[in-house]
FIZALUM-833467 format. One record per residue: x, y, z of N, C-alpha, C, O, CB in turn; residue in one letter. Coordinates in steps of 0.2 Angstrom, whole numbers, padded with zeros to 4 digits, always signed. Glycine has a CB too. Example, Ala and Ser with C-alpha at 12.3 -4.5 7.8 and 13.67 -1.06 7.14 Angstrom:
2
+0066-0028+0039+0062-0022+0039+0066-0016+0039+0071-0017+0042+0057-0022+0045A
+0064-0011+0035+0068-0005+0036+0064+0000+0039+0067+0006+0040+0070-0003+0029S
***
This chain:
179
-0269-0080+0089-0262-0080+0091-0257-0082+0086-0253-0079+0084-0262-0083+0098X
-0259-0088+0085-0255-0090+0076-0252-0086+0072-0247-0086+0070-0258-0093+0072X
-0258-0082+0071-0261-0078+0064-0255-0073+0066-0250-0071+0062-0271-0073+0063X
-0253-0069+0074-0250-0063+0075-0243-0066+0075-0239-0062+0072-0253-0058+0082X
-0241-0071+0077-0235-0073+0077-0231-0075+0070-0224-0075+0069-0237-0079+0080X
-0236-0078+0065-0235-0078+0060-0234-0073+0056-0229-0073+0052-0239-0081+0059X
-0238-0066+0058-0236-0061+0054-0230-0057+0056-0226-0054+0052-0241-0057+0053X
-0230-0058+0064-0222-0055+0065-0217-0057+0065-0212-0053+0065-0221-0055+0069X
-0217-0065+0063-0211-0069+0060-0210-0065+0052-0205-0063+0050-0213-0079+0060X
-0214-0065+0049-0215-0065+0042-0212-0055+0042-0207-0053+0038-0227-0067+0038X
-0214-0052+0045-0212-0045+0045-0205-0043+0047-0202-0037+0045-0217-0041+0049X
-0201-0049+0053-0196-0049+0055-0190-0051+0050-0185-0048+0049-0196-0052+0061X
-0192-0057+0045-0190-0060+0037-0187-0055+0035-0181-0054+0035-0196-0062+0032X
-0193-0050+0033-0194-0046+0026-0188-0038+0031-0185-0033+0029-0208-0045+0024X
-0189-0039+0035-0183-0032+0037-0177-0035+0037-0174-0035+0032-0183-0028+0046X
-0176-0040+0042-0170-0044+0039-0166-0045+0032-0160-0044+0031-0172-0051+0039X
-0172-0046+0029-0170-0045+0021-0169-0040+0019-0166-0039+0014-0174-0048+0016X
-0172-0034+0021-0171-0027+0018-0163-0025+0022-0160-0020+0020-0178-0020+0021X
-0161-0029+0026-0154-0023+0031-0148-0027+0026-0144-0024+0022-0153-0026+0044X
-0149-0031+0027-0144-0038+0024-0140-0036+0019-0134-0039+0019-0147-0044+0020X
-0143-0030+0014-0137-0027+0009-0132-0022+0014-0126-0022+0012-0140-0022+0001X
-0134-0020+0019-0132-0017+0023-0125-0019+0026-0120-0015+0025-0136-0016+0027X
-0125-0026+0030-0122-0029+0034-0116-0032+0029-0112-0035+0032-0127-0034+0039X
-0116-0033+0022-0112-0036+0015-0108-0029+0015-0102-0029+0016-0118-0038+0006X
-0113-0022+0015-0107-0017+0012-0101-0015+0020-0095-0013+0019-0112-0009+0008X
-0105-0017+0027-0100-0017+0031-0093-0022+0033-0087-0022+0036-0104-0017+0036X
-0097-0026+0029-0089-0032+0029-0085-0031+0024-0079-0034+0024-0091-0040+0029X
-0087-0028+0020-0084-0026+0013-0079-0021+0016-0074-0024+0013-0089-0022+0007X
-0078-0016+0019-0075-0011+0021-0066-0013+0023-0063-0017+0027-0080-0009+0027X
-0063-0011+0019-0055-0016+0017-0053-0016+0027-0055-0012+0032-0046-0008+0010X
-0050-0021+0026-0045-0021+0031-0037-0017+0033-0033-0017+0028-0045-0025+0030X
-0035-0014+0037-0028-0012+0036-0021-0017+0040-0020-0020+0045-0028-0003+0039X
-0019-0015+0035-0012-0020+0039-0010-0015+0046-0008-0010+0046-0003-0022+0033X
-0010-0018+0050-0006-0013+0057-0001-0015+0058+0000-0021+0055-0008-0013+0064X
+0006-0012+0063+0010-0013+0062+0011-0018+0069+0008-0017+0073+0013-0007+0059X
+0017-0023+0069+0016-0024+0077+0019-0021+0081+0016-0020+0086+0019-0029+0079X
+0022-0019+0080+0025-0012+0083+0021-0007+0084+0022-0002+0088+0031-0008+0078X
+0016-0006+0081+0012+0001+0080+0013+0008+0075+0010+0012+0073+0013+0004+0085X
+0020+0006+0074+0023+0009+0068+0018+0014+0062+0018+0020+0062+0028+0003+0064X
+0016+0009+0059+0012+0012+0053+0005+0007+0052+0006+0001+0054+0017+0012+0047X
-0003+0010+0049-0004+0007+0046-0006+0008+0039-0006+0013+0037-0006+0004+0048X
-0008+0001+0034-0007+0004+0028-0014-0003+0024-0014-0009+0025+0004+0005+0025X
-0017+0000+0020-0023-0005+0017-0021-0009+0010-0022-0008+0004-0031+0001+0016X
-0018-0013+0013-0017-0020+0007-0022-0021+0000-0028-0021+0002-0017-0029+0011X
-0021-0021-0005-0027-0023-0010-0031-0029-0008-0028-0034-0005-0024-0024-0017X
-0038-0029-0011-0040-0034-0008-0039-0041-0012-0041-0041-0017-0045-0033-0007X
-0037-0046-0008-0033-0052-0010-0027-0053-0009-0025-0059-0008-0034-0053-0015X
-0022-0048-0009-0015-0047-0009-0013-0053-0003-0017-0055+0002-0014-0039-0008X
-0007-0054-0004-0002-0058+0001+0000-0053+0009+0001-0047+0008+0007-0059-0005X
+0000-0055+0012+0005-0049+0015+0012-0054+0019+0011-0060+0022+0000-0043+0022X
+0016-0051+0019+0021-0054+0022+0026-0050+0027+0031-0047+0023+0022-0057+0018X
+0027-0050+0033+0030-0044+0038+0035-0049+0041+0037-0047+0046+0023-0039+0045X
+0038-0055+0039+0046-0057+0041+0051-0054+0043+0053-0054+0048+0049-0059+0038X
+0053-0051+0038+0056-0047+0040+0062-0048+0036+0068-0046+0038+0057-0047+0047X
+0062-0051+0031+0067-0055+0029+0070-0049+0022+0074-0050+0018+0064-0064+0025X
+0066-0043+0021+0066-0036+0016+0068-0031+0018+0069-0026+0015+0060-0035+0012X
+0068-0031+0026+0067-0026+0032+0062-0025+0035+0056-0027+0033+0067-0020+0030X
+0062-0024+0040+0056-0021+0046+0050-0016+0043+0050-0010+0042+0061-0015+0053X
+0046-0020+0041+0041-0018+0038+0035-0021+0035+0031-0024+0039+0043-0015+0034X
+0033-0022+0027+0031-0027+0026+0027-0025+0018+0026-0020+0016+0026-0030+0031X
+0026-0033+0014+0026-0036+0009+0021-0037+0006+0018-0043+0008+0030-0039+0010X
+0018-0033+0002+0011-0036-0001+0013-0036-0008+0017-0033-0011+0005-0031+0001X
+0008-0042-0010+0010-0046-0015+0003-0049-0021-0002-0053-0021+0014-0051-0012X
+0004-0045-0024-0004-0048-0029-0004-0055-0034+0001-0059-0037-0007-0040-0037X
-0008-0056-0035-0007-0061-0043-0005-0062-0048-0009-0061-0053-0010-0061-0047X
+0001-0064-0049+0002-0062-0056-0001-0061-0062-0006-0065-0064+0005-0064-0057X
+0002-0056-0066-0004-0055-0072-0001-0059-0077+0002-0064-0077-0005-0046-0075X
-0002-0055-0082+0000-0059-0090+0006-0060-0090+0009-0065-0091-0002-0056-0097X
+0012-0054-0088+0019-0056-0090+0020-0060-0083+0025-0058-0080+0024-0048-0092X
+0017-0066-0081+0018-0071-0076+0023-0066-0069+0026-0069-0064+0024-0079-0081X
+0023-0062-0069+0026-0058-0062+0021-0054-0057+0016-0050-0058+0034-0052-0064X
+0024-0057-0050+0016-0055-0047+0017-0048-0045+0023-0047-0043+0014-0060-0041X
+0012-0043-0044+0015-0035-0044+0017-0034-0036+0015-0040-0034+0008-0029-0045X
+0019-0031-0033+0020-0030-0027+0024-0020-0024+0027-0016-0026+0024-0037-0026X
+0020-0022-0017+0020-0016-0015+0024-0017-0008+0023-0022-0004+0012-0014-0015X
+0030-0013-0006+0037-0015-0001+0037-0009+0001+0038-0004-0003+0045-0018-0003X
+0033-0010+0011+0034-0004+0015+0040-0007+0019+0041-0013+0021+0027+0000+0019X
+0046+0001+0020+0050-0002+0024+0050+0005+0028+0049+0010+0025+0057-0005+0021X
+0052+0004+0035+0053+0009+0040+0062+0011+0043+0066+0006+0043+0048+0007+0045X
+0062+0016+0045+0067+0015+0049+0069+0020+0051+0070+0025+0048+0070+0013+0047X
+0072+0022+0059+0072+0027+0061+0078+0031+0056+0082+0028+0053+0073+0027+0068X
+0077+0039+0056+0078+0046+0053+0083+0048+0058+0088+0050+0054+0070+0052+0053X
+0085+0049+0064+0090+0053+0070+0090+0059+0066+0084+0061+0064+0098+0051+0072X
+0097+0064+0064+0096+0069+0062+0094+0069+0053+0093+0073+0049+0103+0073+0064X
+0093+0065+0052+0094+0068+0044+0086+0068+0040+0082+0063+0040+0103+0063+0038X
+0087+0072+0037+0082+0076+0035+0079+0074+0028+0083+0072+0023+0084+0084+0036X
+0071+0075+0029+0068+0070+0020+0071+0074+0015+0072+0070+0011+0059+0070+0017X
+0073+0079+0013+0076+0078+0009+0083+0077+0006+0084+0079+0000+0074+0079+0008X
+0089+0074+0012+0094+0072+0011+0094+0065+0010+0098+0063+0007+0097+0074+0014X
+0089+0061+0013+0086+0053+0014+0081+0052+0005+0081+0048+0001+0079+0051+0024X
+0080+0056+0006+0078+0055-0002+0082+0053-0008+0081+0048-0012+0076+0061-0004X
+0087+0059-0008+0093+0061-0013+0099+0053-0012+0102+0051-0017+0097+0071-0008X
+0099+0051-0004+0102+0046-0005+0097+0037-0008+0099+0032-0011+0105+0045+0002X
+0091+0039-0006+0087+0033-0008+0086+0034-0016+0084+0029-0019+0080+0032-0004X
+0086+0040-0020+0087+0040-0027+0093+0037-0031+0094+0035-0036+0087+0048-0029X
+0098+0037-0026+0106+0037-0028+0107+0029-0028+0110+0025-0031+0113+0041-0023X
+0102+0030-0023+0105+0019-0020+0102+0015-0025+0105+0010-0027+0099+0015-0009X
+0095+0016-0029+0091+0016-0036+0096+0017-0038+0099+0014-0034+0086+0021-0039X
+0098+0018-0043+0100+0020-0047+0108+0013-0048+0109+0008-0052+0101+0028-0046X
+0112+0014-0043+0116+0009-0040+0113+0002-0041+0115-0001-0045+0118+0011-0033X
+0108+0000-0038+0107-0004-0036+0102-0006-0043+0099-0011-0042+0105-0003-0030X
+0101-0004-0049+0096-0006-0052+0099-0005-0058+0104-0001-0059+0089-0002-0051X
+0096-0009-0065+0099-0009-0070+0094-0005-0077+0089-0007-0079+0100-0017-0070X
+0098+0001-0079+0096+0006-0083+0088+0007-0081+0083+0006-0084+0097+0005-0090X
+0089+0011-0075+0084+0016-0071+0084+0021-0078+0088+0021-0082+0087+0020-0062X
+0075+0024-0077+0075+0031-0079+0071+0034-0072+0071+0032-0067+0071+0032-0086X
+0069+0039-0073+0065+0043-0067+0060+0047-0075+0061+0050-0080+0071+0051-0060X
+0054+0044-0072+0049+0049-0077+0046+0054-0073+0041+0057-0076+0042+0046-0081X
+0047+0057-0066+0046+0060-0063+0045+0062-0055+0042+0058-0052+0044+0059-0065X
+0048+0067-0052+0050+0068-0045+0045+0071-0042+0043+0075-0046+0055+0071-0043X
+0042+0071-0037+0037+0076-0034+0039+0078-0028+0040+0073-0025+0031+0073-0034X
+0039+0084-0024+0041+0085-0014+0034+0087-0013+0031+0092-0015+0048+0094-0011X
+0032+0082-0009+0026+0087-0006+0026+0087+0002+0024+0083+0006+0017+0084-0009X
+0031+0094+0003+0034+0094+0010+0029+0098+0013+0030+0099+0019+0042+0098+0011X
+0023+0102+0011+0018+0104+0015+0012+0102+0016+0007+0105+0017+0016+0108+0013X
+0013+0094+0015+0007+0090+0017+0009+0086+0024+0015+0087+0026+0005+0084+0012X
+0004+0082+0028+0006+0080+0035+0004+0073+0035-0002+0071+0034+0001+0083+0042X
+0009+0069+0036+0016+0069+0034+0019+0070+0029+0019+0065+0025+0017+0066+0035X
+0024+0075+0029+0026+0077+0021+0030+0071+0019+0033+0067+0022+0031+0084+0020X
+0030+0072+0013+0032+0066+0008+0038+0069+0001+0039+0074+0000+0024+0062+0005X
+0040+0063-0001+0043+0064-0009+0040+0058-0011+0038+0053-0008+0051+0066-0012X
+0041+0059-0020+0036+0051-0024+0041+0052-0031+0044+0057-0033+0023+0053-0026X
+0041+0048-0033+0044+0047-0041+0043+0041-0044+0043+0036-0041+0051+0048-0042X
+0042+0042-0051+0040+0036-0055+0048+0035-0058+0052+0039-0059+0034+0038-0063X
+0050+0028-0058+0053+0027-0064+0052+0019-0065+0049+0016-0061+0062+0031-0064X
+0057+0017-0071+0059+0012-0074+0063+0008-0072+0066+0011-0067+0061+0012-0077X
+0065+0001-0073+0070+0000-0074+0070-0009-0077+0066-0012-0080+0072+0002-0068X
+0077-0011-0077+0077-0017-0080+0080-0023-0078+0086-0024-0077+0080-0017-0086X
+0075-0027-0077+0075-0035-0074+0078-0040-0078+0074-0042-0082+0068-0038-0072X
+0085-0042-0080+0085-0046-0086+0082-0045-0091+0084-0039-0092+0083-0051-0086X
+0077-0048-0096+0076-0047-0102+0067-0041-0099+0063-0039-0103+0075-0057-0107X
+0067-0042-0094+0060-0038-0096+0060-0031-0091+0064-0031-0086+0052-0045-0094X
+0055-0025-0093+0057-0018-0090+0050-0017-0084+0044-0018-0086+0057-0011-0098X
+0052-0016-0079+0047-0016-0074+0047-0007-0074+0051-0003-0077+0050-0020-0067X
+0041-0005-0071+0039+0002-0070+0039+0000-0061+0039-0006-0059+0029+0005-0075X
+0040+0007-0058+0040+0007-0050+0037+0016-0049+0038+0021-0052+0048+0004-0046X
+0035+0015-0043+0033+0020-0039+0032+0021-0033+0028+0019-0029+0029+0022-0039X
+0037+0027-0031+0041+0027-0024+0040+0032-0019+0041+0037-0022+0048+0028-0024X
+0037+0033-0013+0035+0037-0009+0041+0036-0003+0042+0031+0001+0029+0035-0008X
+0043+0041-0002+0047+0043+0006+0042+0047+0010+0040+0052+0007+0054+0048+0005X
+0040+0046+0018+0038+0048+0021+0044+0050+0026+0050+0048+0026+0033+0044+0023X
+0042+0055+0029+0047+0058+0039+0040+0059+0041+0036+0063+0039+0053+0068+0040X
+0040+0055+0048+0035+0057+0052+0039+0055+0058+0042+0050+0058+0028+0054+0052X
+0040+0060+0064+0043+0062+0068+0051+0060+0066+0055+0063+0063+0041+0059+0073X
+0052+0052+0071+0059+0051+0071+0059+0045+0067+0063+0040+0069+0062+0051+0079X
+0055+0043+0060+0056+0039+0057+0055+0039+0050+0050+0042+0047+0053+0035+0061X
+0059+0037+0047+0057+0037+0039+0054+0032+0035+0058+0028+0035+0062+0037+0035X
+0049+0030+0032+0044+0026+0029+0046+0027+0020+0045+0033+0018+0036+0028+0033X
+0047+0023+0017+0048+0019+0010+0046+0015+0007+0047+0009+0007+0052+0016+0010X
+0039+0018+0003+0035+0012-0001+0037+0011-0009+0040+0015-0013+0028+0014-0002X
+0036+0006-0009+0039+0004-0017+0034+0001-0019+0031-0002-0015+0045-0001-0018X
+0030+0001-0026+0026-0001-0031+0030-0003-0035+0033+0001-0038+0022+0003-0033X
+0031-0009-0036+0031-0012-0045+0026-0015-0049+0021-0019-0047+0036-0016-0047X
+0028-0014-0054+0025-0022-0059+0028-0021-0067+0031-0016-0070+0015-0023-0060X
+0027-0028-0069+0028-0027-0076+0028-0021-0080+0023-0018-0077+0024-0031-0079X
+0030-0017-0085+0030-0013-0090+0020-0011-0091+0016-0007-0089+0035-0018-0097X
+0020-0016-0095+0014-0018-0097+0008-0019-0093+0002-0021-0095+0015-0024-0100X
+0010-0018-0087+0005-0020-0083+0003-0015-0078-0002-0015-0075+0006-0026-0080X
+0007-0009-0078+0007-0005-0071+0002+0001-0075-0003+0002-0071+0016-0002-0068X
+0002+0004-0079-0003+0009-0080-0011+0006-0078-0016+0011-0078-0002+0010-0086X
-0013-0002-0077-0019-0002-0074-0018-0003-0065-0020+0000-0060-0022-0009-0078X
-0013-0005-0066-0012-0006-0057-0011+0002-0054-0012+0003-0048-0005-0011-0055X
-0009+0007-0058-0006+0014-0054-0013+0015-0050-0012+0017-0044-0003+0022-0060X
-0021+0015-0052-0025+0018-0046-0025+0014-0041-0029+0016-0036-0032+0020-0048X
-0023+0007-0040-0023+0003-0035-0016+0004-0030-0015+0004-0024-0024-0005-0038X
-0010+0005-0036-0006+0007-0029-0007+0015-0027-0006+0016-0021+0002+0006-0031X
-0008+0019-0031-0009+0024-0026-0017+0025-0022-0017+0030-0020-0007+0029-0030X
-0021+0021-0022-0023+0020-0016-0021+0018-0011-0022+0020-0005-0027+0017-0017X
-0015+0011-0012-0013+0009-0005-0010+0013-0003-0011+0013+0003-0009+0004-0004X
-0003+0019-0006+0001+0021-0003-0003+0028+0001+0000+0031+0006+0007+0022-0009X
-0010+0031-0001-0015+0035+0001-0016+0031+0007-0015+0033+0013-0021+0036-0005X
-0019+0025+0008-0021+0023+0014-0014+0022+0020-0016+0019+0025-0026+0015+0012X
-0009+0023+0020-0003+0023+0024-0008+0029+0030-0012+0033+0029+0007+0027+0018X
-0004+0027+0035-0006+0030+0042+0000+0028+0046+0001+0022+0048-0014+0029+0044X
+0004+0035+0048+0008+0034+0055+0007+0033+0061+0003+0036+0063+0010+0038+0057X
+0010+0029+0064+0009+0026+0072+0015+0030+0076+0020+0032+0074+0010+0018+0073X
+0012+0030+0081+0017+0032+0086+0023+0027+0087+0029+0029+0088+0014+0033+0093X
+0021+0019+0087+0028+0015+0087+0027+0016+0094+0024+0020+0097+0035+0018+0084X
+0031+0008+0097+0033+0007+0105+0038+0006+0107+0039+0006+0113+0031+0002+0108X
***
């Protein structure tokens, strides 16, 4: 009776130990930020800050490590209802408000992709923080009656490794209905 107990402990071990990489790659599986509202959700990098106060707008604030040029990269979703006006006149003004609001912007590129669900616009550009030049990348969403605003930056120097991490996060965005 030992002997069968013994082996069934020892055979229960040895599957245990075979499933176990299994149950590592299920916990691995990113988390997504949800919205309290329900609004949107959207999958933070892993390790990132998140911060949804409210103190940037109604939305929220993820935030990485800083790299070498000591500034930490960060990614700023903001929502807000759309009523009549249409993506791309909310575009055209969030290009303009850039530009205003920022010091020797470039744009290295615009993109409309109004036949996707939820259609969107995206563009790259520059700009200048004091002494040093940040890169950014901008996504406008319209889903129903609301407009969604992601921002990517980081240092100059540092954003061509980070661009497949932010555009993963801005890829993992998912609309809510909102309450």
């Amino acid at each position: 009776m030992k002997r069968i107990l013994g082996k069934t402990l020892f055979g229960m071990v040895l599957a245990l130990l075979f499933l176990l990489p299994f149950f590592g790659w299920i916990s691995a599986e990113p988390v997504p930020y949800r919205d309290p509202e329900g609004f949107f959700s959207i999958v933070p990098p892993d390790g990132w800050k998140t911060d949804d106060s409210g103190y940037m707008g109604q939305g929220v604030i993820m935030k990485g490590p800083a790299g070498q040029a000591g500034t930490e990269p960060v990614v700023h979703l903001i929502h807000e209802p759309s009523g009549i006006v249409t993506l791309e006149v909310q575009w055209h003004t969030k290009l303009g408000q850039i530009r205003y609001d920022l010091e020797r912007v470039k744009f290295a590129g615009l993109e409309d992709h109004e036949d996707l669900d939820p259609p969107y616009s995206q563009a790259k550009y520059s700009y200048v923080e004091g002494e040093k030049t940040f890169h950014a990348m901008i996504r406008l969403y319209k889903h129903r009656d609301r407009f969604y605003f992601i921002t990517a930056s980081s240092p100059e120097e540092e954003f061509e490794g980070l661009s497949p991490l932010f555009r993963s996060v801005f890829d993992s965005f998912s609309p809510g209905e909102g309450s």
